[in-house]
N, C-alpha and C positions, 0 to 999 in steps of 0.2 A: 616435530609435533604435528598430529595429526588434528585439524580440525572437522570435525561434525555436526554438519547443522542443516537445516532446510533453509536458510537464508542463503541468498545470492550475492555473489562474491562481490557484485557492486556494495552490498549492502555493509557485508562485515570490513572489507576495506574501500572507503569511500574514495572517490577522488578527489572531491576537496570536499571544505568541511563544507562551506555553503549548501553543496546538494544536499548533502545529509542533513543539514540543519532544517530543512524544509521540507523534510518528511517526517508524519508523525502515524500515529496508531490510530484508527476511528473502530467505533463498532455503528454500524450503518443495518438499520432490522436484523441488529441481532450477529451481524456478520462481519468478522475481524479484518481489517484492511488498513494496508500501509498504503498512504494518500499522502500527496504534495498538494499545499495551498498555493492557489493561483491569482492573477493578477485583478480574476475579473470576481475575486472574492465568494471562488469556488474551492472544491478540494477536483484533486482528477487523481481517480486509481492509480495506482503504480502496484500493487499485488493482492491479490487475497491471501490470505494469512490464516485462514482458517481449513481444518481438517476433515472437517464434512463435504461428500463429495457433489451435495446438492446445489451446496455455496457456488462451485465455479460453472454450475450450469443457470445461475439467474445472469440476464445478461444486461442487469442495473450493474451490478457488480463488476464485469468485467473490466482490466484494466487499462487506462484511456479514456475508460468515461467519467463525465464531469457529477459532479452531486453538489446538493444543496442543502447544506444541514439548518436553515433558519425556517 
């Protein structure tokens, strides 16, 4: 079986379920992002997820930086 996706191989088979369970989907201005919540009650990028290619050149977005959605 072939699989095809634009997800990363972490993503489709996780290590444990923990990591995976701590990632969720944000839209952040509009911009689709797979983000992990963190301890200090932030999210921190882990991918852009979106297919415009203007998304990966704001560099709010990029992945490792923190955001504050309150």
């Amino acid at each position: 079986m072939i699989l095809y996706t634009m997800m990363p191989h972490e993503q489709v088979f996780p290590y444990t379920e923990e990591a995976a369970s701590n990632q969720v989907m944000i839209s952040y201005n509009g911009i689709p992002l797979m983000a992990e919540w963190t301890e200090n009650q932030e999210y921190r990028v882990v991918r852009v997820m979106s297919t415009d290619p203007n998304h990966y050149m704001d560099p709010i977005c990029r992945p490792g930086a923190t955001l504050s959605l309150t």
